[in-house]
C-alpha positions as CSV (number, residue, x, y, z in Angstrom):
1,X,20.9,254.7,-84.3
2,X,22.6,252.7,-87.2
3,X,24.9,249.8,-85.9
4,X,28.8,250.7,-85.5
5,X,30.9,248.2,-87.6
6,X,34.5,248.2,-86.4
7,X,37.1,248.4,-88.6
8,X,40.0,246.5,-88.4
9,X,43.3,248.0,-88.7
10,X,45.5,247.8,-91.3
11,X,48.3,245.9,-89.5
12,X,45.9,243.7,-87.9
13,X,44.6,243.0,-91.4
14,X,48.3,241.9,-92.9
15,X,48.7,240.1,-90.0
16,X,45.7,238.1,-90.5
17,X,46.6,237.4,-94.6
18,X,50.0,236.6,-94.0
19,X,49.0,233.8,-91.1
20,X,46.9,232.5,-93.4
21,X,49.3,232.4,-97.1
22,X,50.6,229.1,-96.8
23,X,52.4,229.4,-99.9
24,X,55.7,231.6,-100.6
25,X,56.6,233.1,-103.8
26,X,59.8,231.9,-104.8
27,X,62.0,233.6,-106.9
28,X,62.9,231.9,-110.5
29,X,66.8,230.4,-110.4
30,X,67.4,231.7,-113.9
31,X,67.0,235.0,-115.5
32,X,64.4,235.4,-117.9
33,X,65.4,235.4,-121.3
34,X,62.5,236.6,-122.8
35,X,62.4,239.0,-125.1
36,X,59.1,240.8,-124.7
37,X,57.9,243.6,-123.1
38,X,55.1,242.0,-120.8
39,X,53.6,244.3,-118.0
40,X,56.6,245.3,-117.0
41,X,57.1,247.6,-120.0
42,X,60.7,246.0,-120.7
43,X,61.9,246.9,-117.0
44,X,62.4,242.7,-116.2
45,X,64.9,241.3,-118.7
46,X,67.7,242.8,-120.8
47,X,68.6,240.4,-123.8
48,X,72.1,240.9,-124.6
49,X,72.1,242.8,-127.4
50,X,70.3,245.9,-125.4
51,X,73.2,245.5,-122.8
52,X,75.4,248.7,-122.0
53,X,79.0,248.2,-123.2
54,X,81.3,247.2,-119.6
55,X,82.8,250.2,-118.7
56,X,86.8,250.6,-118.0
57,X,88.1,250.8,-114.8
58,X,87.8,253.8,-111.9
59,X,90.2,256.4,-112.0
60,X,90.8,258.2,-109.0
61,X,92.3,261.3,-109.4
62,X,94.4,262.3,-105.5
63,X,94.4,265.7,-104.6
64,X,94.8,265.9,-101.3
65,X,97.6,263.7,-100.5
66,X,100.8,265.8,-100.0
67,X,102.4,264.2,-102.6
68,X,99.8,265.5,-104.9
69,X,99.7,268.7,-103.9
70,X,101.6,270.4,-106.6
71,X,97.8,269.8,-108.7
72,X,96.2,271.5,-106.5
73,X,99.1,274.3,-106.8
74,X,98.5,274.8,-110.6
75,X,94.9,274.8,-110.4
76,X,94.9,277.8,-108.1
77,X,97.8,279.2,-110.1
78,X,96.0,279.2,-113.2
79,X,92.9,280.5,-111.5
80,X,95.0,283.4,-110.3
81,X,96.4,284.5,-113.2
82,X,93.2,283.9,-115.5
83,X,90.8,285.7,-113.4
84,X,87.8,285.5,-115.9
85,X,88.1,281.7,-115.5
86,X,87.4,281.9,-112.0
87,X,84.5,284.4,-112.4
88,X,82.8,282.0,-114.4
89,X,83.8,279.0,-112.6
90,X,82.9,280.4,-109.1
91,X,80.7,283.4,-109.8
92,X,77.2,281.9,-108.9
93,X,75.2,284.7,-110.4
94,X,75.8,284.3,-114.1
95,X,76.8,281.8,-116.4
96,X,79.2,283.5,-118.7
97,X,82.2,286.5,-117.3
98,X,81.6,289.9,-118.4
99,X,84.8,291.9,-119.3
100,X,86.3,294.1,-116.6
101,X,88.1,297.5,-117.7
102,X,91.1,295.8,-115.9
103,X,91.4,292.9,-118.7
104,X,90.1,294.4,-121.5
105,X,92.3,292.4,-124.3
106,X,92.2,289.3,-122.1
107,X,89.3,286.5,-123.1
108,X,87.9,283.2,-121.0
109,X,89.6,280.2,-121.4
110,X,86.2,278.6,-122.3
111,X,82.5,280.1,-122.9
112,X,81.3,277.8,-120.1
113,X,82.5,275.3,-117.1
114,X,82.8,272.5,-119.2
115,X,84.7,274.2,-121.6
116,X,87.3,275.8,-119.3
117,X,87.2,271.9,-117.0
118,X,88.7,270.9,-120.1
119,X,91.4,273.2,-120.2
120,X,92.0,272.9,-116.9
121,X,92.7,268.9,-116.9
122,X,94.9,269.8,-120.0
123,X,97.2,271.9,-118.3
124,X,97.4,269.8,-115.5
125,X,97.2,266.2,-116.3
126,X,99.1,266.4,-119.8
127,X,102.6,266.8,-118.2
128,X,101.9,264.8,-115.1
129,X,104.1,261.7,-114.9
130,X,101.5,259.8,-112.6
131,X,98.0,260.7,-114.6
132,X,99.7,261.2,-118.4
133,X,99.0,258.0,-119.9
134,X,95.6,257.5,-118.9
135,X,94.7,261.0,-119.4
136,X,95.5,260.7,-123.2
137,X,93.4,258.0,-123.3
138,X,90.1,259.1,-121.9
139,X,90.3,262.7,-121.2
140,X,86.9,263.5,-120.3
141,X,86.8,261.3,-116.7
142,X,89.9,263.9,-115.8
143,X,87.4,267.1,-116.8
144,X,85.7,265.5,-114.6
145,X,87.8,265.6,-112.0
146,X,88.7,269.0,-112.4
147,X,84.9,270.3,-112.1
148,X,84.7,267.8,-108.9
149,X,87.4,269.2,-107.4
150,X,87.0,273.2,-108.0
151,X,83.3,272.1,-106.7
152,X,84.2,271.0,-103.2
């Protein structure tokens, strides 16, 4: 019968290599400002001309506070009266509303959710006096908003 060798265990084995590392890596005080790709394929260093633009600042859009109800009130109005927006904004089944006998002159706002989150924010935001301002300046972050908000 061959000889049994025992194995040591892994944990056993890292504790044994890290009682006898008398060295510790320390981390460099200044980033690198190299502009190669070494072996991490470009993932260490950014030089600053590959660095992403700083972004503005967070709008938060309140819907629940009862001040801020009255958004909430004309997003469920509209998707009252505009039933094919809410089929495709809420139908899970499809992407795009088929017409129903019922509405047979009446079209989407949109051909998709995006589309219809945009008109959405319009109606709501562009006449707000608290969201206005900022909404004509970056209107997307409030489509946004919209589709995070029908989404909950």
């Amino acid at each position: 019968m061959p000889a049994v060798r025992q194995r040591v265990r892994r944990s056993a084995r890292l504790r044994a290599n890290a009682q006898t590392r008398t060295k510790v890596m320390e981390l460099p005080s200044q980033p690198s400002t190299s502009h190669g790709r070494g072996k991490g394929r470009g993932r260490g260093s950014n030089p600053p001309h590959n660095k992403a633009p700083k972004t503005a600042a967070k709008i938060v859009v309140h819907w629940t506070r009862h001040s801020d109800f009255h958004r909430t009130d004309i997003l469920v109005q509209h998707l009252v009266t505009h039933p094919l927006d809410s089929h495709i904004l809420l139908y899970e089944g499809k992407k795009s509303a088929t017409r129903s006998a019922s509405s047979n002159e009446e079209c989407p706002s949109g051909k998709d959710k995006g589309e219809i989150h945009c008109v959405l924010a319009k109606f709501i935001f562009e006449g707000d006096s608290e969201y206005s301002a900022v909404y004509a300046e970056d209107t997307k972050k409030f489509d946004i908003a919209v589709g995070n908000h029908i989404g909950l």
